[in-house]
C-alpha positions in Angstrom: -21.6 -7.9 -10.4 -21.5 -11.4 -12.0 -19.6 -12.7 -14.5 -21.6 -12.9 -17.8 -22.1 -9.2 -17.2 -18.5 -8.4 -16.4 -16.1 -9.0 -19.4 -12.8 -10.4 -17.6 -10.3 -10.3 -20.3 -8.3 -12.9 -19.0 -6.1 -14.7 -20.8 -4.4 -17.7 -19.4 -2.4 -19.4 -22.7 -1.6 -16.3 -24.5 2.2 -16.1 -25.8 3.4 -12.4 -24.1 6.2 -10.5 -25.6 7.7 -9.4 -22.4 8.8 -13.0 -21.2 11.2 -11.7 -18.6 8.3 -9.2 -16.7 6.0 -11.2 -14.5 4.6 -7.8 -13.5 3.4 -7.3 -17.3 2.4 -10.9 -17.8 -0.2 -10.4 -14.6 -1.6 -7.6 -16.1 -2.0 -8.9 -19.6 -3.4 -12.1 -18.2 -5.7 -11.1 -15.6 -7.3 -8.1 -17.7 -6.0 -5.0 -16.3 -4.4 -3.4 -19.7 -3.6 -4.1 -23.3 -1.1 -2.3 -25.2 -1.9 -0.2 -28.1 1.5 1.2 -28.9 5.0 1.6 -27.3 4.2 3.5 -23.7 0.3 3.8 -24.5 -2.1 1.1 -22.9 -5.8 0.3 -22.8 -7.2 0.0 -19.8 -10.1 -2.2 -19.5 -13.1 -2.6 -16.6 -10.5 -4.9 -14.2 -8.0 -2.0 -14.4 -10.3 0.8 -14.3 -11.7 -0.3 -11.0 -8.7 -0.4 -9.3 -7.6 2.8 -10.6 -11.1 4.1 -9.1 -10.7 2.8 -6.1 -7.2 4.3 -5.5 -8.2 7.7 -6.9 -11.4 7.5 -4.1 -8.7 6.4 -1.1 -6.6 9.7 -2.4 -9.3 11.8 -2.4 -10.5 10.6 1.2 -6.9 11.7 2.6 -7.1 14.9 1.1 -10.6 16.0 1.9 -9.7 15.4 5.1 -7.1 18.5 5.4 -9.9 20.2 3.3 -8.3 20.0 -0.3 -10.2 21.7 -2.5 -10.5 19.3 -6.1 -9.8 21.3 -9.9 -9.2 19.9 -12.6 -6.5 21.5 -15.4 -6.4 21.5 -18.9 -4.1 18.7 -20.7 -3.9 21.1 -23.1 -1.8 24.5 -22.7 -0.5 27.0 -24.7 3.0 27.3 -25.0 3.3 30.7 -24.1 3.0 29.9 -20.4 6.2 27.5 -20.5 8.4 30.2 -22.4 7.1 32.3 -19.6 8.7 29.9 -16.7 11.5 29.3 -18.8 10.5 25.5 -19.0 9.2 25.2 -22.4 13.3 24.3 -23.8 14.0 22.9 -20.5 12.3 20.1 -20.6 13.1 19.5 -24.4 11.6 16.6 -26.8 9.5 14.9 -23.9 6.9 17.9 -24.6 4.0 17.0 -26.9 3.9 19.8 -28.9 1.0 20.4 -31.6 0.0 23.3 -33.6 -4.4 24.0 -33.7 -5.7 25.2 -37.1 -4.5 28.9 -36.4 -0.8 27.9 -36.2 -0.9 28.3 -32.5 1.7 26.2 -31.1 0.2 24.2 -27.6 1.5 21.0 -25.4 0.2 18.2 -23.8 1.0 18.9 -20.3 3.8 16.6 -18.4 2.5 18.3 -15.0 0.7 22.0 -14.3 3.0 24.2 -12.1 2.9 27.2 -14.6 -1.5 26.8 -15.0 -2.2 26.6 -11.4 0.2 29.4 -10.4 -1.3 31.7 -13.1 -4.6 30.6 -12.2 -4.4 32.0 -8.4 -1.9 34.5 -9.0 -4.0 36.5 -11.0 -7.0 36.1 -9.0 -8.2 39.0 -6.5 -7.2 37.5 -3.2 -6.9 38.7 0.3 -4.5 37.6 2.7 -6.9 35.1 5.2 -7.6 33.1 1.6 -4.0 31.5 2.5 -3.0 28.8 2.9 -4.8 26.8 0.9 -4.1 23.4 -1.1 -5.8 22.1 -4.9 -5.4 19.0 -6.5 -6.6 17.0 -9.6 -6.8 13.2 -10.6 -6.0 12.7 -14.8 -3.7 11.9 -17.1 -0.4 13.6 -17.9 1.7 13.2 -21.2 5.4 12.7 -21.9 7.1 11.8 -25.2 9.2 9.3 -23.2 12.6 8.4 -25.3 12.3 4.9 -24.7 9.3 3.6 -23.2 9.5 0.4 -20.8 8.8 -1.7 -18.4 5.4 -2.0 -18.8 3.2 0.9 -16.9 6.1 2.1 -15.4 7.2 4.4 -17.6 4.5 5.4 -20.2 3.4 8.0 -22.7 0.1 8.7 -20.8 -0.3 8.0 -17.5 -2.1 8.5 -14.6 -1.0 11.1 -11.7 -2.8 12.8 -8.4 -1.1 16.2 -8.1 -1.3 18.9 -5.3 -0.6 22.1 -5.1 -0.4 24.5 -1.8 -0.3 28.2 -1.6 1.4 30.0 1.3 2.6 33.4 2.5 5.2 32.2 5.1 7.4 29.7 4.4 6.8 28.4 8.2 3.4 27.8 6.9 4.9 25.6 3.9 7.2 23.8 5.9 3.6 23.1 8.1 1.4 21.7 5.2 4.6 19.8 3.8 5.2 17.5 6.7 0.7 17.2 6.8 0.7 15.9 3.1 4.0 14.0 3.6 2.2 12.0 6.2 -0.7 12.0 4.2 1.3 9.7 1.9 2.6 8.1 4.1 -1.2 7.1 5.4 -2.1 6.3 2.1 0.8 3.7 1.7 0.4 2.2 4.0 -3.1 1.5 4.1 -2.7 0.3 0.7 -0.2 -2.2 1.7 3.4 -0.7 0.1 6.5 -0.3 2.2 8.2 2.8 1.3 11.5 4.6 1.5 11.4 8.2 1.5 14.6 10.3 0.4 16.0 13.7 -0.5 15.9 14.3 -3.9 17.1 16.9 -6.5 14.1 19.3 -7.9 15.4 18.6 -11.3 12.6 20.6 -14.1 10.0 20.8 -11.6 12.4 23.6 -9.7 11.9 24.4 -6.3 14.8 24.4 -3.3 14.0 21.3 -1.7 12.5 17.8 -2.6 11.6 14.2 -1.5 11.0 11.2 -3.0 9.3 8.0 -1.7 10.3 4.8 -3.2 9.5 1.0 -3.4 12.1 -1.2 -3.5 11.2 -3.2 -7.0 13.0 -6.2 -9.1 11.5 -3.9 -11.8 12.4 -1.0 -11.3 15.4 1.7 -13.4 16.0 3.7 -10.1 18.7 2.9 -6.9 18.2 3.7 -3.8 21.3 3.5 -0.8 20.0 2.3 2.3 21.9 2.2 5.6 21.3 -1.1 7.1 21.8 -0.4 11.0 18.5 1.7 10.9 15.0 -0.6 9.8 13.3 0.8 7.5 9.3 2.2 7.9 6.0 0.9 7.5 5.9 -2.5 7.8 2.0 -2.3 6.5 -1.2 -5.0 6.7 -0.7 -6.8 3.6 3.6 -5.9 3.0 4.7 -9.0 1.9 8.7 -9.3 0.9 10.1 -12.5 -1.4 13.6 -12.6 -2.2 12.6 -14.2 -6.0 10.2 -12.1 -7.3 9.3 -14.8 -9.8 8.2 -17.4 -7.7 6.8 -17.6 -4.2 7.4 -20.6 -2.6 4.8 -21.1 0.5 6.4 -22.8 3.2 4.7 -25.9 5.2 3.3 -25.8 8.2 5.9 -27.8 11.1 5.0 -28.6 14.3 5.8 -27.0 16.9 8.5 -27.6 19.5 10.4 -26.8 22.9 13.4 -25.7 21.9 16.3 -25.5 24.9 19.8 -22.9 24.3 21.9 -24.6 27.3 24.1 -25.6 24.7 24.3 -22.3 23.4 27.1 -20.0 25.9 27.0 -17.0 23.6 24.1 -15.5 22.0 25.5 -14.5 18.7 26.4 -18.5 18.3 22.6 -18.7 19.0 21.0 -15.8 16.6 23.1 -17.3 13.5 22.0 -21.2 14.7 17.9 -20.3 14.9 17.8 -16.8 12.5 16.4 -14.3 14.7 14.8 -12.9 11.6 11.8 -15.0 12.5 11.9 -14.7 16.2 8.5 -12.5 17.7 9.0 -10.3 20.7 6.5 -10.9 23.4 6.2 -7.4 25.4 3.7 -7.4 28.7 1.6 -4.0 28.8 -0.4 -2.4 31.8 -3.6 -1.0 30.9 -5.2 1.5 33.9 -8.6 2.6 33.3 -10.7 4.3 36.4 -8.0 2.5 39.0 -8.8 -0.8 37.4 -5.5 -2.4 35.6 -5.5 -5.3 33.0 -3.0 -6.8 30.8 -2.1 -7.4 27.2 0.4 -9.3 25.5 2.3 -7.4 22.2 4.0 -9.5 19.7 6.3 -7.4 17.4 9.5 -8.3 15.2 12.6 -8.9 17.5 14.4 -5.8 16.1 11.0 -3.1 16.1 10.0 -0.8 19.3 6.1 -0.6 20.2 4.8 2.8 19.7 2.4 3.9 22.7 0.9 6.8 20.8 -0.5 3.9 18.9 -1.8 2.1 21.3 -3.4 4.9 22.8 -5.3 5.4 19.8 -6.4 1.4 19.7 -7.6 2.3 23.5 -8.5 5.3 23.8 -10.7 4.4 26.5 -7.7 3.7 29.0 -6.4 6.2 31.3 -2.7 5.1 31.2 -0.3 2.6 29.2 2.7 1.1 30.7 5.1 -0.8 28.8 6.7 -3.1 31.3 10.4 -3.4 31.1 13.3 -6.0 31.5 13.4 -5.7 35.8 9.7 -6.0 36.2 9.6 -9.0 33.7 12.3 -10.5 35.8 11.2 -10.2 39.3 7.4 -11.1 38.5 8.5 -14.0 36.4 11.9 -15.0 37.5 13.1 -15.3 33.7 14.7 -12.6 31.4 12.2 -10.6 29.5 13.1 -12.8 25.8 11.3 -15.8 26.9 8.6 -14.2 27.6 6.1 -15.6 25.9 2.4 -15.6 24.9 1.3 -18.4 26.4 -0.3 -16.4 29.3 -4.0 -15.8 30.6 -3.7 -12.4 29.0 -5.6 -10.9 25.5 -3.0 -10.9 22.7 -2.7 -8.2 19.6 0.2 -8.7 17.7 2.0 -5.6 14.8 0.2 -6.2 11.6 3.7 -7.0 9.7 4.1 -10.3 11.5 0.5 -11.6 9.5 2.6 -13.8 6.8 4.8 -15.6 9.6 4.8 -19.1 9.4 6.7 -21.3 11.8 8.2 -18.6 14.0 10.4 -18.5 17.2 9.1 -17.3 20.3 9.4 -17.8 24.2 8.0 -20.4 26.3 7.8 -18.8 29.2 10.2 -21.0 30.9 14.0 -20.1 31.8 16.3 -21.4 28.6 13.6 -22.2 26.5 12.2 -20.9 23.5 9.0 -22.5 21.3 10.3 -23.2 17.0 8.0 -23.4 14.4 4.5 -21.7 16.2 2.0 -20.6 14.1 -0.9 -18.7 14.4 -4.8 -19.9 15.7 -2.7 -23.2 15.4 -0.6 -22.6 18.7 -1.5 -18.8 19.2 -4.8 -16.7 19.2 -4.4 -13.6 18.6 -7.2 -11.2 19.1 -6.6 -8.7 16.1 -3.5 -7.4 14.4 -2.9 -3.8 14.6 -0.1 -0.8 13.0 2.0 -1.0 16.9 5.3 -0.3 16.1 7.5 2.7 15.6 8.2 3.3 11.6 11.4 4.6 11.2 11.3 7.7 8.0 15.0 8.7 7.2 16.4 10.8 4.5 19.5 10.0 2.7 21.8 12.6 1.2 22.3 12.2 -2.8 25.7 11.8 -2.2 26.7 8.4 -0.3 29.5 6.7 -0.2 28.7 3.1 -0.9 32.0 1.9 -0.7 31.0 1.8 3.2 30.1 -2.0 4.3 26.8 -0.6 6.1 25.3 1.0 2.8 23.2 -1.5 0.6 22.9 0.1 -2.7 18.8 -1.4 -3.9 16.9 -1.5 -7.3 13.9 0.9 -6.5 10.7 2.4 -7.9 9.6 5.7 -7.9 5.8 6.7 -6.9 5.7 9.9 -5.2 7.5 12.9 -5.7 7.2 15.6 -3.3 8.4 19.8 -3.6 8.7 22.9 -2.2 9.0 25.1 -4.6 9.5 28.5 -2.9 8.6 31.6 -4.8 9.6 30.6 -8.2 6.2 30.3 -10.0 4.7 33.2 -8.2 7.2 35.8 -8.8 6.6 35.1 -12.7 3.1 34.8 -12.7 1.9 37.2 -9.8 2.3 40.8 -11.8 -1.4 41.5 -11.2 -1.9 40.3 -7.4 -2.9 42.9 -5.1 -1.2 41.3 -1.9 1.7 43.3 -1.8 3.4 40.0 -0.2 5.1 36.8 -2.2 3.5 34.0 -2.6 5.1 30.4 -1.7 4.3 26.7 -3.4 4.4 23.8 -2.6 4.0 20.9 -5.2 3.4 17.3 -4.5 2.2 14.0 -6.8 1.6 10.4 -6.7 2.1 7.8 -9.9 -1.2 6.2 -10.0 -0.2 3.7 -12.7 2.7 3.0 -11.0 1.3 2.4 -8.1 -1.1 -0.5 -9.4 2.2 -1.9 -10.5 4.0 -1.9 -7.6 0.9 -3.4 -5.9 1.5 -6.2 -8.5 4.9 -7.2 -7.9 3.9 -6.8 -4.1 0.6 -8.8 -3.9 0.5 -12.2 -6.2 0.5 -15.5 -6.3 1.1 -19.1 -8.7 -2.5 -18.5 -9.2 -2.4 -14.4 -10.1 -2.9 -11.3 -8.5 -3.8 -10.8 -4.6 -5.1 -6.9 -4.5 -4.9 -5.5 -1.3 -8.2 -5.3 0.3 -8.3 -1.5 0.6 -7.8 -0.9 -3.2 -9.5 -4.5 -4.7 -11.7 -4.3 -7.6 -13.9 -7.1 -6.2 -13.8 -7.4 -2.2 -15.3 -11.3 -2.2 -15.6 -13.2 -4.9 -18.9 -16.2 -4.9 -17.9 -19.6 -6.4 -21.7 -21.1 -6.5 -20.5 -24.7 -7.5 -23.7 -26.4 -9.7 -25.8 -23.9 -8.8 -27.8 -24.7 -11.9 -28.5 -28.0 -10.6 -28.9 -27.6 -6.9 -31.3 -25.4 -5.7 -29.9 -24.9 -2.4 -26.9 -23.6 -3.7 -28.5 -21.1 -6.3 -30.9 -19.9 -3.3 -27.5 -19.6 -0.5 -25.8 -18.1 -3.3 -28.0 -15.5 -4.3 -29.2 -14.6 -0.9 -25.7 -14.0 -0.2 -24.7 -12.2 -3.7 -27.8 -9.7 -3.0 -27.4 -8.8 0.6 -24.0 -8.1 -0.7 -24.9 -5.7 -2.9 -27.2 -4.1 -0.9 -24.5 -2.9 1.1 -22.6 -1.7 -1.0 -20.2 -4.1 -0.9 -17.9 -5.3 -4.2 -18.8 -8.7 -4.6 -18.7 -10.8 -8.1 -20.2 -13.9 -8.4 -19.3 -16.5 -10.7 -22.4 -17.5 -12.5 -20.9 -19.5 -15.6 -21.4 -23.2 -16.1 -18.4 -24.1 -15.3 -16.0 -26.2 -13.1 -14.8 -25.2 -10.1 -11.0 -25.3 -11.3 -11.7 -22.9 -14.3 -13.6 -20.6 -11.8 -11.3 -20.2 -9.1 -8.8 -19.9 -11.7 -10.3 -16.9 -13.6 -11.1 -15.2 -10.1 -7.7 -15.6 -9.1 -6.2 -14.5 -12.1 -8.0 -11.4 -12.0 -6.7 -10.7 -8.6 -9.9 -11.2 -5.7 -8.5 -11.6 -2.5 -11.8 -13.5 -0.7 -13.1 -16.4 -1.8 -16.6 -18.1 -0.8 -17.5 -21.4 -1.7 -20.8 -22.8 -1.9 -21.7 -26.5 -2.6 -24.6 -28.9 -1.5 -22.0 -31.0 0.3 -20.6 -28.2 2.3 -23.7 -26.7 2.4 -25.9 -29.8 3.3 -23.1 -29.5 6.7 -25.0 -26.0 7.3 -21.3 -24.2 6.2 -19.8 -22.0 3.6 -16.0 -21.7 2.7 -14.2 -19.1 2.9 -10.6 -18.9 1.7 -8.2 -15.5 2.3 -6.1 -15.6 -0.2 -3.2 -13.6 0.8 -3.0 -14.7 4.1 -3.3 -18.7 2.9 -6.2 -18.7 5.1 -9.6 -21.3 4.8 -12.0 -21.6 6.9 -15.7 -22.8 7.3 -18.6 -20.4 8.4 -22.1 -21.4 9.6 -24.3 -20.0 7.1 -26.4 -18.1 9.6 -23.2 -16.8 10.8 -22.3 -15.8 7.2 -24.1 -12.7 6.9 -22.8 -11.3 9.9 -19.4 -12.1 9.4 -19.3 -10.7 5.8 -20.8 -7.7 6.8 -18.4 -7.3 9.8 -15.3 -7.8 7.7 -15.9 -5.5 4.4 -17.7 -2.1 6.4 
């Protein structure tokens, strides 16, 4: 797509009414929504294509476990929520509307009661069970006082699930398949979640979860106990203390650093911050008798998981992780100066991507390196998910008074149920099993999500979607390609064998200068850039700059296509 025939509602100078939400700013400016009314927002084609692409990663995980796709009224009498008793329950956030014949309907909040009397009244036999439907639209909720942006809205997006059961051993089974199936989905999408028990509240049901985000912006708390680290460090998770301004550290140089001065190591952790120290671990690989070895860089305080790396080689017979005695008596030094400055391959956890100016050993007795950085002092040969995520669930009632609970401002963005027989035993009269039928209930906040992902993934410049989810993989910044021909050529060999593909790709055909472009394209929130001018390209080389990551580099255009194509399929 290019730019004259993709409208980019950005807006750069305009004066925003929500001074105090950078999250809202972002998606005003780089032309993801506009606001019609309090809790009801437009959402134009920079919005819409990241909502596509999320819906399409959902629907991946879920016809995967065979998920069969429906798709529910928004509109429903009210009979059916008298029926479950819901209808008072959930009170003035029902839309309720009366048709020309007086009849008195809602605009569904979520669709328990339809799907329940939808297979409940159907003619099935027992080998139909289990099975599992779910829809992608909008929901509705009078909301009391609408805020913070597309968190809480009127209309909004959800993904909802439903499963169907005639055991509750087979509900506890598909519970824990599409609790890691959002798991999976988060973390390929780049957010780092909590999950914790919850209360069913109006959705009913004898036991819930809820997976959270910790958020500046969000009107939910979360306690966390400190001694255990929480999950999913993911590709893209990128944490900042001030949410308001990301200040990118400069590269150092990097230096021999000796701790003979140092006789306790606590002294030492508080003098260097151990928060930035990476653990070199030494792995055997066997494979048909032959053994080779790999270096493993993880967080100081994280454990390799070696189911994991059985699945990145799954060609290898057997994986030993070595351990503190054999690191000793092959190198004659304890195992935390081990570093990876060895004749070995090196893969690293994916959540160490962002470090700049690290700690890590030398490989010599006493010594550790400060301020390494990566393909500057270390090559690393791919970063993979390595280490063990720790999922915990937290009772609703904590004391926080304890010094090891941290009480957090979170988001909510999934909610998960098992509802038991409640829906069933009101709507299954006409069934002919003979045999109750258990629920299970589970959603995802769509809209919330893209916000979240917001807050996460940005920059002075704008927005930084997460590859997985972006509306435009690469964006082209042909620099005078109207008055170079070499450029205009490059550029639209390139921008075509993109599209070919099938590859997301907009190019930036305006007449323009190269500031307003990259501007505009980072506003909107593309996370590759590729720049093409005749100077660069007179060299036989094209620019390419990952945002996120603070990456630039220069590619030899007949390299170019190769490397494009190897990156985005």
């Amino acid at each position: 797509m290019k730019t004259k025939d993709f409208s980019l509602f950005t807006c750069k100078d305009i004066l925003l009414s929500k001074k105090n939400n950078l999250v809202y700013n972002l998606m005003i400016k780089g032309g993801i929504i506009r606001r019609l009314s309090s809790g009801i927002y437009i959402w134009l084609p920079n919005g819409i294509k990241i909502i596509n692409n999320i819906i399409n990663l959902i629907k991946k995980y879920f016809n995967k476990i065979n998920a069969m796709e429906i798709n529910i009224p928004i509109i429903q009498p009210s009979y059916i929520w008298k029926k479950s008793k819901r209808f008072l329950e959930y009170g003035k956030e029902l839309f309720k509307f009366y048709d020309r014949n007086n009849k008195l309907f809602i605009l569904s909040p979520t669709h328990e009661e339809v799907i329940t009397q939808l297979i409940c009244n159907e003619k099935f036999n027992l080998s139909f069970f289990p099975k599992i439907f779910y829809q992608i639209q909008k929901k509705f909720r009078d909301e009391i006082r609408p805020k913070l942006g597309i968190i809480r809205l009127r209309e909004f997006f959800m993904q909802d699930a439903y499963s169907f059961h005639t055991s509750l051993k087979c509900l506890d089974k598909i519970y824990l398949k599409i609790y890691e199936i959002y798991k999976n989905f988060f973390q390929e999408i780049g957010l780092n979640f909590f999950c914790k028990e919850a209360n069913c509240g109006n959705i009913k049901g004898f036991m819930s979860h809820e997976f959270h985000i910790i958020s500046h912006y969000g009107e939910d708390k979360i306690f966390i106990n400190n001694k255990k680290k929480y999950l999913g460090y993911s590709y893209y998770y990128k944490h900042n203390n001030n949410f308001l301004n990301l200040n990118f550290s400069y590269i150092k140089n990097i230096q021999l650093f000796s701790i003979k001065y140092f006789n306790k190591f606590c002294k030492l952790k508080k003098f260097l911050n151990f928060n930035n120290f990476i653990k070199t671990s030494l792995v055997e690989l066997i494979n048909n008798k032959k053994t080779f070895f790999l270096l493993i860089l993880t967080p100081f305080n994280k454990k390799i998981d070696i189911n994991k790396l059985y699945k990145i080689y799954s060609y290898v017979d057997k994986i030993i992780i070595w351990d503190k005695k054999k690191i000793f008596y092959k190198f004659g030094f304890k195992s935390i100066f081990l570093g990876p400055f060895l004749n070995y391959k090196i893969i690293s956890d994916y959540s160490l991507i962002n470090k700049k100016n690290f700690i890590i050993g030398s490989n010599k007795k006493g010594y550790f390196y400060i301020n390494a950085n990566w393909f500057i002092n270390i090559k690393v040969s791919g970063f993979y998910d390595i280490c063990k995520n720790w999922i915990f669930f937290l009772n609703n009632k904590v004391d926080i008074s304890k010094k090891n609970i941290l009480e957090l401002i979170s988001t909510e963005i999934a909610h998960i149920f098992k509802l038991g027989d409640y829906y069933s035993s009101i709507f299954s009269k006409n069934n002919n099993l003979n045999k109750k039928i258990f629920m299970g209930c589970y959603g995802v906040g769509i809209t919330r999500i893209i916000s979240c992902l917001v807050e996460t993934y940005h920059d002075n410049n704008g927005i930084i979607w997460p590859l997985s989810v972006a509306n435009f993989k690469l964006g082209i910044l042909p620099i005078g390609m109207y008055k170079s021909k070499l450029v205009y050529d490059i550029s639209m060999e390139i921008y075509n064998f993109l599209i070919k593909n099938n590859i997301d790709v907009l190019l930036d055909n305006r007449e323009l200068y190269i500031g307003e472009m990259f501007a505009d394209l980072s506003l909107i929130g593309i996370p590759h850039l590729l720049i093409l001018s005749n100077k660069i390209l007179s060299l036989g080389l094209v620019e390419f700059q990952d945002r996120l990551n603070k990456l630039k580099r220069f590619i030899y255009i007949k390299d170019i296509f190769d490397y494009l194509l190897n990156k985005y399929k």
